[in-house]
ZAGU-409284 format. One record per residue: residue in one letter; x, y negated, z of N, C-alpha, C in turn. Coordinates in nm, 3 decimals, padded with zeros to 5 digits, m for minus. Layout:
BEGIN
- a X Y Z X Y Z X Y Z
...
***
This chain:
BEGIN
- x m10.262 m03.706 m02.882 m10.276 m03.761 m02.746 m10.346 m03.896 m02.761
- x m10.465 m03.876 m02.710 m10.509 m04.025 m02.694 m10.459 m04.162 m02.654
- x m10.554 m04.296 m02.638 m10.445 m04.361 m02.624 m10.492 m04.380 m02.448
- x m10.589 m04.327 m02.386 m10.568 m04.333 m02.258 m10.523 m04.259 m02.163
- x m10.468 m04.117 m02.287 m10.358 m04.037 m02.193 m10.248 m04.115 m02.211
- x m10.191 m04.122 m02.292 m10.088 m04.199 m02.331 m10.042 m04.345 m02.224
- x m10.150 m04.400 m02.145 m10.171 m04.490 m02.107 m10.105 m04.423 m01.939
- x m10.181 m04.328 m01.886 m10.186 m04.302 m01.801 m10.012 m04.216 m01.782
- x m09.971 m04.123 m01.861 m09.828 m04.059 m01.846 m09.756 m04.235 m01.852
- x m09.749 m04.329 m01.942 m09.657 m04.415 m01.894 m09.684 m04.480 m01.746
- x m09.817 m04.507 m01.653 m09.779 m04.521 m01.583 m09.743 m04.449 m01.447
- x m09.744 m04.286 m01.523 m09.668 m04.157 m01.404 m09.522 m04.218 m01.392
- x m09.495 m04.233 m01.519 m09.344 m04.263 m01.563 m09.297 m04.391 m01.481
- x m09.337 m04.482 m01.453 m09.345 m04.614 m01.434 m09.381 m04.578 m01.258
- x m09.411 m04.539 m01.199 m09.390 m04.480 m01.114 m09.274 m04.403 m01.015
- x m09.279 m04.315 m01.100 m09.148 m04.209 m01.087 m09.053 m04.330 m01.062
- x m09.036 m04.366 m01.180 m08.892 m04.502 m01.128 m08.892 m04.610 m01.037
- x m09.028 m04.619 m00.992 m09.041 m04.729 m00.880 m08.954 m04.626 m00.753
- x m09.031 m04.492 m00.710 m08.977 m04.414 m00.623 m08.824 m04.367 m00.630
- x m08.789 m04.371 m00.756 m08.643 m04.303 m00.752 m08.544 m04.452 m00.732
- x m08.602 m04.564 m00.787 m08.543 m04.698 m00.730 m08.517 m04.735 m00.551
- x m08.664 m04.704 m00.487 m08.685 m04.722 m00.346 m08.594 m04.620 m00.305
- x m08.554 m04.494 m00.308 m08.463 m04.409 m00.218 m08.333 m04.492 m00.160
- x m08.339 m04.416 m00.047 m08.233 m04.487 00.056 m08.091 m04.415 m00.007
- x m07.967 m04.560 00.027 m07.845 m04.492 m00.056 m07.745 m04.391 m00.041
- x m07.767 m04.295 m00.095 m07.674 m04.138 m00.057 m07.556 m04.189 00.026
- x m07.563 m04.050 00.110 m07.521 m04.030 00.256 m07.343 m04.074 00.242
- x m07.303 m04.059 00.114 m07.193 m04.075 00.036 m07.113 m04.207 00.078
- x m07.214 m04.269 00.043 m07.182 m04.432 00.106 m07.188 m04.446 00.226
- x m07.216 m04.425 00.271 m07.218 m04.433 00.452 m07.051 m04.359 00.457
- x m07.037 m04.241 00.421 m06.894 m04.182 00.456 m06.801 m04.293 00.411
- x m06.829 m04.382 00.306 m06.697 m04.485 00.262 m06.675 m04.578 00.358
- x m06.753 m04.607 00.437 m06.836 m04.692 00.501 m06.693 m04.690 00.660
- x m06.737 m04.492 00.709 m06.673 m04.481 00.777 m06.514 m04.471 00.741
- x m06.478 m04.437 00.669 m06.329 m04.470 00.592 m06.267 m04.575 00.608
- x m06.358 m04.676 00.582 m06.264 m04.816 00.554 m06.239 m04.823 00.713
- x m06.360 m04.793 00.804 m06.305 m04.877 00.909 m06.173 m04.774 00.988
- x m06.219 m04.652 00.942 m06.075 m04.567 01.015 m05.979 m04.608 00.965
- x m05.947 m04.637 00.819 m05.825 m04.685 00.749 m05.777 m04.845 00.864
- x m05.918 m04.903 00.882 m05.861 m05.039 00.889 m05.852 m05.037 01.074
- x m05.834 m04.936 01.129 m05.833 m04.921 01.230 m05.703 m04.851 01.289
- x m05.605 m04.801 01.141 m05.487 m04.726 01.135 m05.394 m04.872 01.108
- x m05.443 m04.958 01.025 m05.368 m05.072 01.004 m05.341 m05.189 01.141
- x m05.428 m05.165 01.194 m05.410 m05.248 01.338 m05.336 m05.143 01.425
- x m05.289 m05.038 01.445 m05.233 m04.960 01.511 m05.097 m04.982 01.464
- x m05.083 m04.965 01.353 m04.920 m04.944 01.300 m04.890 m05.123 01.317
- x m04.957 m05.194 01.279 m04.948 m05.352 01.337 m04.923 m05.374 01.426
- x m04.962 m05.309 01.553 m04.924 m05.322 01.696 m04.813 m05.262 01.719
- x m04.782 m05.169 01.630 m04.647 m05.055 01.693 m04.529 m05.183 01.663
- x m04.558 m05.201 01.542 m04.457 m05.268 01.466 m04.393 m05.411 01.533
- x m04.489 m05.463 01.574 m04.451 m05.600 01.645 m04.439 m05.542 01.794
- x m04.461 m05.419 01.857 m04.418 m05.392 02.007 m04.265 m05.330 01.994
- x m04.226 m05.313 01.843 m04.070 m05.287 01.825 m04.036 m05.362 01.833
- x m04.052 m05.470 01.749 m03.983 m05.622 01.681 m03.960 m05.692 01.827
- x m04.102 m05.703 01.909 m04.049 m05.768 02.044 m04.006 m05.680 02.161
- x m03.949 m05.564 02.126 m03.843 m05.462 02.256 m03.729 m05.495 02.170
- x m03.697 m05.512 02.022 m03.591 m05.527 01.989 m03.521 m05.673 02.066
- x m03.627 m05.761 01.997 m03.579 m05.909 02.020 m03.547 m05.914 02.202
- x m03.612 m05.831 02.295 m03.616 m05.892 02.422 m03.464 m05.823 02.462
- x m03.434 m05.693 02.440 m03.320 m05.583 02.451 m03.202 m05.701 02.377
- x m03.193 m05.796 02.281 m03.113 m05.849 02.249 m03.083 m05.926 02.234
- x m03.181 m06.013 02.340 m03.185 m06.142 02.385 m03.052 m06.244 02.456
- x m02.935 m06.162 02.497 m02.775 m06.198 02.496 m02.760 m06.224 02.381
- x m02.727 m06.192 02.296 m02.727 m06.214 02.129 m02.690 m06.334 02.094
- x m02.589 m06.394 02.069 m02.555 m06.520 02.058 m02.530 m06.603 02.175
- x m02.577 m06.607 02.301 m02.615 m06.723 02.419 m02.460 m06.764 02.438
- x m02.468 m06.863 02.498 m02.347 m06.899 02.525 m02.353 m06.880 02.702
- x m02.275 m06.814 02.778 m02.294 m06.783 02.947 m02.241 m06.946 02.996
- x m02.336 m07.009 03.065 m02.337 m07.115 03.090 m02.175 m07.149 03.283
- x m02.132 m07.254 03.253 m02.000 m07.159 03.308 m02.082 m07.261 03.467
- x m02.076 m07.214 03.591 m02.142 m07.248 03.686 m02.010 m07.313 03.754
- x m01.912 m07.335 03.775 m01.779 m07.396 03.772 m01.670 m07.418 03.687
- x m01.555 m07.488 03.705 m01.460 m07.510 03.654 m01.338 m07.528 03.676
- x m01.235 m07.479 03.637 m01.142 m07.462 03.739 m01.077 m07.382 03.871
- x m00.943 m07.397 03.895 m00.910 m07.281 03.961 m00.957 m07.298 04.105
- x m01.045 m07.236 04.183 m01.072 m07.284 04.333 m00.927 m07.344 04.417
- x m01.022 m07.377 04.537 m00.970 m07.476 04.650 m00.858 m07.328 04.691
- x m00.893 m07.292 04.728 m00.757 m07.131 04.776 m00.723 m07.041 04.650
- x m00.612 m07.004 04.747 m00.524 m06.896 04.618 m00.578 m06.801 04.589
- x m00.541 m06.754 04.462 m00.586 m06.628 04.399 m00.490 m06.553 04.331
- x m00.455 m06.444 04.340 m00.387 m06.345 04.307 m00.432 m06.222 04.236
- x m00.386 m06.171 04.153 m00.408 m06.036 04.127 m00.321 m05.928 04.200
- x m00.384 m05.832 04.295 m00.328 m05.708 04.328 m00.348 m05.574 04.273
- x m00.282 m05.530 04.147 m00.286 m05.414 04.078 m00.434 m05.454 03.976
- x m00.526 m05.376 04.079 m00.670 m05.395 03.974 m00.773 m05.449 04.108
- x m00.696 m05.525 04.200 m00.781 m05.564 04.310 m00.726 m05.750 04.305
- x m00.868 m05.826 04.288 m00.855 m05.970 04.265 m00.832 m06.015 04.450
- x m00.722 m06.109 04.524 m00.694 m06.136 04.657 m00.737 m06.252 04.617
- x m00.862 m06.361 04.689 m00.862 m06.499 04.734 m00.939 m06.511 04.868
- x m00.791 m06.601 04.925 m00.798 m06.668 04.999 m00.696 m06.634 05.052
- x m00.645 m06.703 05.171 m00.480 m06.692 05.274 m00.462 m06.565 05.344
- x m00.334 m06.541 05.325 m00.304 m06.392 05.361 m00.346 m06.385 05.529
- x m00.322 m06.521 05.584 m00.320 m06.528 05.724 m00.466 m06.534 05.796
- x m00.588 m06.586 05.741 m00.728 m06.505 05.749 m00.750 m06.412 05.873
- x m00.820 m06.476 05.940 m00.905 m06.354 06.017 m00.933 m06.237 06.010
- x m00.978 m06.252 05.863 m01.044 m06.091 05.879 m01.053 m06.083 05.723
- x m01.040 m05.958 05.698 m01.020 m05.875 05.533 m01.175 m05.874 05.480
- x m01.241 m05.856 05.356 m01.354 m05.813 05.320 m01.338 m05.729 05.167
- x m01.308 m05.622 05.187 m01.344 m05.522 04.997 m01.482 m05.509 05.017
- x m01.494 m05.606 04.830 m01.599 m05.605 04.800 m01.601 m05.483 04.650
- x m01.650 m05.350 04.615 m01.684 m05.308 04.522 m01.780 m05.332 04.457
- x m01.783 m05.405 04.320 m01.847 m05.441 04.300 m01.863 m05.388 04.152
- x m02.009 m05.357 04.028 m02.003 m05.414 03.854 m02.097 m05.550 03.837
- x m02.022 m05.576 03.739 m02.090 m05.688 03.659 m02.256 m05.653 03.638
- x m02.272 m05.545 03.566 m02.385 m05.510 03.518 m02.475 m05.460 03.639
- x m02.438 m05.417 03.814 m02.518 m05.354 03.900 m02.645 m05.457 03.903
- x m02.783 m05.424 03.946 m02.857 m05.515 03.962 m02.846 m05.520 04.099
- x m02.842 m05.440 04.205 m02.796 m05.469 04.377 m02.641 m05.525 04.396
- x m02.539 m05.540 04.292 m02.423 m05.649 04.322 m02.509 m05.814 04.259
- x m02.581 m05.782 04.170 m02.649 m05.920 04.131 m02.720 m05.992 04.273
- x m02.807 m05.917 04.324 m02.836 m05.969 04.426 m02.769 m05.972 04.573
- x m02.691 m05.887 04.587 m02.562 m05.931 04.689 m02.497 m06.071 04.690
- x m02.453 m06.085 04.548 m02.399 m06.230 04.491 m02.484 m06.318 04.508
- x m02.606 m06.284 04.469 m02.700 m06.422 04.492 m02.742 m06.441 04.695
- x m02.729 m06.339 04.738 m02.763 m06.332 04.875 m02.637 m06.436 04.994
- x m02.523 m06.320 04.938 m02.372 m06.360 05.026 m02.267 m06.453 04.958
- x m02.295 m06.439 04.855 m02.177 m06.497 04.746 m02.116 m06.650 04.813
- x m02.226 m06.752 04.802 m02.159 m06.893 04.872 m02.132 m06.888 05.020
- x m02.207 m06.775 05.085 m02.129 m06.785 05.219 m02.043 m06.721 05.247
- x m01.974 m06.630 05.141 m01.852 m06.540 05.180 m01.765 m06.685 05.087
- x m01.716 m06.749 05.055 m01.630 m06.835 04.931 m01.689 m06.938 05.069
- x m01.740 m06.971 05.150 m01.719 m07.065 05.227 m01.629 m07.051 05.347
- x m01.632 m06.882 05.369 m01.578 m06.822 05.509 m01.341 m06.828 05.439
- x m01.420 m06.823 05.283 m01.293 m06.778 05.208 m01.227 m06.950 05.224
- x m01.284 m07.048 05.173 m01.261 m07.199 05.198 m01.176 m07.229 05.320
- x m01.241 m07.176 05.409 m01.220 m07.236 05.589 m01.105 m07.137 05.580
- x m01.051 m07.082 05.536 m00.927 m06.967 05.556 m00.969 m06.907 05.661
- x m01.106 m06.837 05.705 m01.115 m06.718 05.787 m01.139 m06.592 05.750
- x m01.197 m06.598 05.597 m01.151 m06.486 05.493 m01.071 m06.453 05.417
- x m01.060 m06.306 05.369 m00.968 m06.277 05.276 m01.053 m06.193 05.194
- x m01.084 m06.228 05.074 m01.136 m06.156 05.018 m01.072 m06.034 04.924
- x m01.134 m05.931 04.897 m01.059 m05.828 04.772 m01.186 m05.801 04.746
- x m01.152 m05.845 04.557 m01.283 m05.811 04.480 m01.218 m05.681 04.391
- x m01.310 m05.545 04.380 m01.203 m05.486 04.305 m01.405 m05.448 04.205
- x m01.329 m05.442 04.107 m01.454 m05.485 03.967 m01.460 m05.329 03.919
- x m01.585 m05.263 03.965 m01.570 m05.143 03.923 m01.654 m05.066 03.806
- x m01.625 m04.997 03.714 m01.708 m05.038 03.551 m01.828 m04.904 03.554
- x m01.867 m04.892 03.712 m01.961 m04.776 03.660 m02.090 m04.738 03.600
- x m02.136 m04.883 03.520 m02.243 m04.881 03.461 m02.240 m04.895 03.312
- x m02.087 m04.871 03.270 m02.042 m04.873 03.128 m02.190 m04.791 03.019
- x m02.212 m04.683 03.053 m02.292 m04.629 03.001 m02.450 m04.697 02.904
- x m02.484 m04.742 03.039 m02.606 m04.818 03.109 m02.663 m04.987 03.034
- x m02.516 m04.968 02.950 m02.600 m05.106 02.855 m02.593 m05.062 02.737
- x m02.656 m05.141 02.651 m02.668 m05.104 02.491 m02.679 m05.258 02.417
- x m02.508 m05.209 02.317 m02.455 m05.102 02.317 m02.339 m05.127 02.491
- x m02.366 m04.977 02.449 m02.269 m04.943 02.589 m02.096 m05.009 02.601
- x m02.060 m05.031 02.736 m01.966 m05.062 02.720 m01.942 m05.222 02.827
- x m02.041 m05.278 02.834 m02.040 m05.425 02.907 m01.931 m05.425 03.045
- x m01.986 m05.266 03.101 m01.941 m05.285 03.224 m01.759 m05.254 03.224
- x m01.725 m05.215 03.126 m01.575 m05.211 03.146 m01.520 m05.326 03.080
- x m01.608 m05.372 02.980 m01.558 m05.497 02.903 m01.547 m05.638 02.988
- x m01.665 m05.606 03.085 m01.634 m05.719 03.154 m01.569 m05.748 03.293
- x m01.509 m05.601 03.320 m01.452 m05.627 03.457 m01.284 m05.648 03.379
- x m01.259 m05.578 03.271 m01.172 m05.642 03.217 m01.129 m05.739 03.195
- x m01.230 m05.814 03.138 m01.230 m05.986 03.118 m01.220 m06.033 03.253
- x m01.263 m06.004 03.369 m01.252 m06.074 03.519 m01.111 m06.061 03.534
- x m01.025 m05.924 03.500 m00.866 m05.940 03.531 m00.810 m06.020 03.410
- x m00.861 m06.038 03.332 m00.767 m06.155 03.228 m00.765 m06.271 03.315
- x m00.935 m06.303 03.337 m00.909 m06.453 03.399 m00.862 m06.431 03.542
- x m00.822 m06.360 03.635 m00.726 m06.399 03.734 m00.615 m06.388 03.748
- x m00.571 m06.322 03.611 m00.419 m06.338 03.551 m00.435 m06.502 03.524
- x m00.507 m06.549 03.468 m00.505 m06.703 03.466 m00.538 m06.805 03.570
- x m00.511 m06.711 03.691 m00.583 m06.813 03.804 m00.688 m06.863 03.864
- x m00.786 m06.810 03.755 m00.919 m06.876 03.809 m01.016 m06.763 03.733
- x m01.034 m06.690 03.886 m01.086 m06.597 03.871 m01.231 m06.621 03.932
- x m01.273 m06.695 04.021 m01.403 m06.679 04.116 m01.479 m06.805 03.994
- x m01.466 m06.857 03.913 m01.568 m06.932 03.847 m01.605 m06.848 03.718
- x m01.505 m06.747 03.672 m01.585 m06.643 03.565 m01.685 m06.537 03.643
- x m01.608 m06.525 03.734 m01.655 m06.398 03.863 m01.816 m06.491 03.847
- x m01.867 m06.622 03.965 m01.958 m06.625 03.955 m02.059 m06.667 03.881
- x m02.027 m06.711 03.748 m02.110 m06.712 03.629 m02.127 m06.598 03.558
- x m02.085 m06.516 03.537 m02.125 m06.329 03.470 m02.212 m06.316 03.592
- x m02.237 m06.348 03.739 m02.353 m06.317 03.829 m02.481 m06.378 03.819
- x m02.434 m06.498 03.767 m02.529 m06.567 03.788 m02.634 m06.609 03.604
- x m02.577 m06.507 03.506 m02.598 m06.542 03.406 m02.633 m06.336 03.390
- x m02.601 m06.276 03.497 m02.611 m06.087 03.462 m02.734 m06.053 03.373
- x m02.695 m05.968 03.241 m02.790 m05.887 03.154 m02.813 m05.772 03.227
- x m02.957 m05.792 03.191 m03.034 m05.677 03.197 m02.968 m05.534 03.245
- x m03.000 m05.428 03.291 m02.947 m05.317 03.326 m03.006 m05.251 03.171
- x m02.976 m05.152 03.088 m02.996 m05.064 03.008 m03.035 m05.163 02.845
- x m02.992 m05.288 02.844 m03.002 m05.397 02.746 m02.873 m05.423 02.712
- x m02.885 m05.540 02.572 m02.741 m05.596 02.526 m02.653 m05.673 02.679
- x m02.549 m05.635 02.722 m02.473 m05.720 02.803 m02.353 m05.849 02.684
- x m02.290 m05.906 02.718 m02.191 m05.985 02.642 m02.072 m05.936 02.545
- x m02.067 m05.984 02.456 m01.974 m05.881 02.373 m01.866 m05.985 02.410
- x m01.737 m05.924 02.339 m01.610 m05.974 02.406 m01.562 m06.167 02.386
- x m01.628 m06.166 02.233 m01.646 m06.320 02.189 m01.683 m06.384 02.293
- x m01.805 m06.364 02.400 m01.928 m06.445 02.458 m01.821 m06.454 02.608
- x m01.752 m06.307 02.645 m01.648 m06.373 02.751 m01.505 m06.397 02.764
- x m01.467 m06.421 02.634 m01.381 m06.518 02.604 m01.409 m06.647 02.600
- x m01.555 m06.727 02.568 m01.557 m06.850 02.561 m01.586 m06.863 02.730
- x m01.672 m06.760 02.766 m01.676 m06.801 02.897 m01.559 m06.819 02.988
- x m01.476 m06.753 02.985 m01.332 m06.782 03.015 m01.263 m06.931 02.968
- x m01.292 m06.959 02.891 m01.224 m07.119 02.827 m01.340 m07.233 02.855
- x m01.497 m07.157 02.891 m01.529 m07.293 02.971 m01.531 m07.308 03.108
- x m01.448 m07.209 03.196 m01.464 m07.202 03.303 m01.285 m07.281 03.340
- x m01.233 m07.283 03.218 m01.116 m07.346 03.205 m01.009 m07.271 03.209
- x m01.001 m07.175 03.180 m00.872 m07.107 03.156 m00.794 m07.128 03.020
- x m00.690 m07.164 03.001 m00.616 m07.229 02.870 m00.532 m07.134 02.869
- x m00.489 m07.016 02.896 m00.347 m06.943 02.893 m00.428 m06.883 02.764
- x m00.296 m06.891 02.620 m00.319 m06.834 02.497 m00.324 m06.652 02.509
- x m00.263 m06.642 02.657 m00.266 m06.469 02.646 m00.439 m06.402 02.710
- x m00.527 m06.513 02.735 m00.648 m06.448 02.775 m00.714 m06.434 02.683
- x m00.789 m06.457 02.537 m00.819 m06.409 02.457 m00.790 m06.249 02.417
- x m00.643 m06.217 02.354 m00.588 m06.120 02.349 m00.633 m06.024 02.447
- x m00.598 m06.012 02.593 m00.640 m05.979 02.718 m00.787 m05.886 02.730
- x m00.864 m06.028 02.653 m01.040 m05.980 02.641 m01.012 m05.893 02.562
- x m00.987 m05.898 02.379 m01.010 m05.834 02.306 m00.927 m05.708 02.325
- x m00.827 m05.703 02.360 m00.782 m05.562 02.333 m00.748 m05.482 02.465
- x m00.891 m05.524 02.573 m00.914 m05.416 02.667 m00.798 m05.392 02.747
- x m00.696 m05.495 02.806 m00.569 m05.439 02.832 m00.579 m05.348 02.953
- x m00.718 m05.382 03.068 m00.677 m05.290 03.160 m00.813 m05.187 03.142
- x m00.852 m05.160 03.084 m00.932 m05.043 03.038 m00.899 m04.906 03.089
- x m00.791 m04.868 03.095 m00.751 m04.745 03.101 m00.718 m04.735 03.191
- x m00.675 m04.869 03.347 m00.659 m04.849 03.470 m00.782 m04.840 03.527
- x m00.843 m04.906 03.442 m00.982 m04.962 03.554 m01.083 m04.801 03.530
- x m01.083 m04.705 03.398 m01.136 m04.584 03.447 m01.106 m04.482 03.550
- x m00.930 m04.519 03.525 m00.846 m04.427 03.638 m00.932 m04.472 03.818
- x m00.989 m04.617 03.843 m00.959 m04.630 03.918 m01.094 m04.573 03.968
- x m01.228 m04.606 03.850 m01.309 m04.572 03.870 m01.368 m04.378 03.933
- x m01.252 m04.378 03.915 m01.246 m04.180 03.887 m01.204 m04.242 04.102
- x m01.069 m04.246 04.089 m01.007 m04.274 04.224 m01.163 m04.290 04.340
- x m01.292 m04.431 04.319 m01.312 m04.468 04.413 m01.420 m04.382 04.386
- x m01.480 m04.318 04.306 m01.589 m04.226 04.346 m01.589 m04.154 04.365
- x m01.459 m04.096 04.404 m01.427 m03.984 04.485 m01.348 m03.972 04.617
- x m01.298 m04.089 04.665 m01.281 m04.167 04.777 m01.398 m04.138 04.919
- x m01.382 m04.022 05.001 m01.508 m04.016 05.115 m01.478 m04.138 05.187
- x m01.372 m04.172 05.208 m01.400 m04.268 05.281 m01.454 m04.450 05.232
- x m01.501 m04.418 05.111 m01.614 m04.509 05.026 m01.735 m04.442 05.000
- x m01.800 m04.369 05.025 m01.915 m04.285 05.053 m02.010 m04.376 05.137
- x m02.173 m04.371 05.089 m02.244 m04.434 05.175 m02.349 m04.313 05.166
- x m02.451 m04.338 05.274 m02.579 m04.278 05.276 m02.710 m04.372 05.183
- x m02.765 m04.247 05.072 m02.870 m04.338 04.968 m03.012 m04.336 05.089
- x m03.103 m04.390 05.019 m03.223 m04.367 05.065 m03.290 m04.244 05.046
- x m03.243 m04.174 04.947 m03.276 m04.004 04.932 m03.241 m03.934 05.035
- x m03.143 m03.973 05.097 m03.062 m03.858 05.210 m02.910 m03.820 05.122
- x m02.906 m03.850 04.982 m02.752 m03.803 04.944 m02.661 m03.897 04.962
- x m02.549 m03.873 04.960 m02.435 m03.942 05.012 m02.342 m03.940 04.881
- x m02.246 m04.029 04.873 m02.201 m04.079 04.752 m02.082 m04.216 04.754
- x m02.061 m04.243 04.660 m02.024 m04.372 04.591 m02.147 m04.456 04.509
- x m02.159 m04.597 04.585 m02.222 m04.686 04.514 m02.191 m04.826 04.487
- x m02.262 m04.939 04.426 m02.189 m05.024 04.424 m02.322 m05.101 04.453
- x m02.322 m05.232 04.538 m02.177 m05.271 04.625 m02.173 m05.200 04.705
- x m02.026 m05.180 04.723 m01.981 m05.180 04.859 m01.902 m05.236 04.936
- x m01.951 m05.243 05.001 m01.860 m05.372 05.127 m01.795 m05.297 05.239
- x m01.654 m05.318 05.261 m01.554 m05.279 05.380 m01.459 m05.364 05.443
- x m01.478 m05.349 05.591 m01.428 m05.428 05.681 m01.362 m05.314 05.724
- x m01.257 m05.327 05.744 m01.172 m05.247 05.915 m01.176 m05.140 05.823
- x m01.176 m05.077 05.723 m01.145 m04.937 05.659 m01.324 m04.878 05.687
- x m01.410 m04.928 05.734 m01.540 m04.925 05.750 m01.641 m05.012 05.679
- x m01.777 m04.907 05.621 m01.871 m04.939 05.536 m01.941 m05.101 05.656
- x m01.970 m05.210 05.573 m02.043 m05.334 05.673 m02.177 m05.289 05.623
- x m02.264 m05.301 05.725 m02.413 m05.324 05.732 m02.443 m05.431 05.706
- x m02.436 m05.492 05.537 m02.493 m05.576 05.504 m02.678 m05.625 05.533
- x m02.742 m05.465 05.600 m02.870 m05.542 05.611 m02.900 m05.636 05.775
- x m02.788 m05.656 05.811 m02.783 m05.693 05.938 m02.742 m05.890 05.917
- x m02.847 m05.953 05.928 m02.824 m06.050 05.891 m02.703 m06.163 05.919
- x m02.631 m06.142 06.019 m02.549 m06.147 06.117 m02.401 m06.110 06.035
- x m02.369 m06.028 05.965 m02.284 m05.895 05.934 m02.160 m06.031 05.939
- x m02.209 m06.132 05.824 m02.029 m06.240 05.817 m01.964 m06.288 05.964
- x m02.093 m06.341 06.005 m02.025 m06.432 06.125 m01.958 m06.322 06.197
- x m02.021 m06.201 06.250 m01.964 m06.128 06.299 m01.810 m06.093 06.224
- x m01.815 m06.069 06.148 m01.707 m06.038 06.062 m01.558 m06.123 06.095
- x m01.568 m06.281 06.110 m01.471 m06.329 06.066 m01.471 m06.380 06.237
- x m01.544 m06.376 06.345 m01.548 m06.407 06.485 m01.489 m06.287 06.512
- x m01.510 m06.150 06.487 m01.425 m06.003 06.530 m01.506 m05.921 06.603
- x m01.647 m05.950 06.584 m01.713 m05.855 06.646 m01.762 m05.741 06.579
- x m01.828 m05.627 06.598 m01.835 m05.469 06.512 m01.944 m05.530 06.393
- x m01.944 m05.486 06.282 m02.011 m05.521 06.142 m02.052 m05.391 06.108
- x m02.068 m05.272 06.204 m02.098 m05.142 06.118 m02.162 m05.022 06.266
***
């Protein structure tokens, strides 16, 4: 082979590798390409799941320690009594009666309380009311963990075994968990009980070991099956709900803005 063949195959050769250098980079790489970002597109997903747990956990258990801030102190200006599993304040001699059915945990007794609460405890003040609060646990289910609503109508009859029942009564209203969330475990209304000032050594005990638990389901069975505690829903079905409010052995039309004055002056509320 001469030396200007020789010359010429090295620069076929020399060639060849310029072209096999210039090719664009197999399709291969492009697929890694798409990988990483699906991978890194699975990592921001499970990232999001993860912190949308962490904050349904944290918000669901946001009672968790709090201390229920006590909105009074002390036993009110009128008497208070316990009747069976029905709380009596104010003078027997009163104008006019009001049963209030009520749970801790309802979100329509939350806003009843925030609506009527200081003007029924003012009608109760002037001795033209008589109130009966009877604490009914039908949303036991309904918190998590379950259980708030009997735990804490319980705790309402400890503290009016101690007398001072309407300043635990309206701080659990005015402090109410969530519907289907952590409500207060028994620790959180026991202190609330001792800052609302109750000192009797038997209300602790009282809280913790559920003493009226087993009346207060009986009673719950009793009033939801009670027709003459039956209201009409907005569905058209008829039932037991809470609140409920009764004057004269009759449901009050609380949407009637009017319903107290009428109430404790003696004119019809229904």
């Amino acid at each position: 082979m001469g030396g200007a063949e020789r010359a010429a195959r090295k620069r076929r050769q020399e060639q060849q590798q310029r072209q096999q250098a210039a090719k664009p980079v197999p399709a291969a790489r492009g697929v890694d390409k798409r990988t990483i970002g699906v991978v890194a597109a699975v990592v921001l997903v499970v990232a999001a799941v993860a912190g949308g747990i962490f904050w349904y956990q944290a918000d669901k258990n946001k009672t968790e320690g709090q201390t229920i801030t006590a909105v009074a102190q002390g036993a009110p200006a009128w008497p208070e009594r316990r009747d069976g599993l029905v709380v009596v304040s104010g003078r027997p001699e009163a104008k006019a009666t009001l049963d209030v059915y009520a749970d801790f945990l309802c979100p329509a007794c939350g806003e009843f309380q925030k609506r009527f609460g200081k003007q029924i405890e003012e009608q109760v003040a002037a001795g033209n009311l008589l109130l009966r609060t009877h604490m009914v646990p039908m949303l036991s289910a309904q918190s998590d963990p379950e259980g708030y609503s009997l735990d804490s109508a319980n705790a309402g009859l400890c503290a009016a075994d101690a007398g001072i029942f309407t300043p635990f009564h309206d701080s659990l209203f005015a402090a109410q968990p969530e519907e289907g969330k952590r409500g207060y475990d028994k620790g959180q209304l026991t202190a609330l009980g001792q800052a609302v000032g109750v000192s009797s050594p038997a209300f602790p005990a009282c809280v913790e070991s559920g003493t009226y638990n087993q009346q207060l389901d009986a009673e719950l069975k009793r009033v939801t099956e009670d027709p003459s505690l039956h209201q009409e829903f907005p569905n058209g079905s008829k039932g037991f709900g809470t609140p409920t409010v009764i004057a004269g052995g009759k449901p009050v039309d609380t949407a009637d803005p009017e319903w107290l004055s009428k109430l404790v002056s003696g004119a019809p509320t229904a």
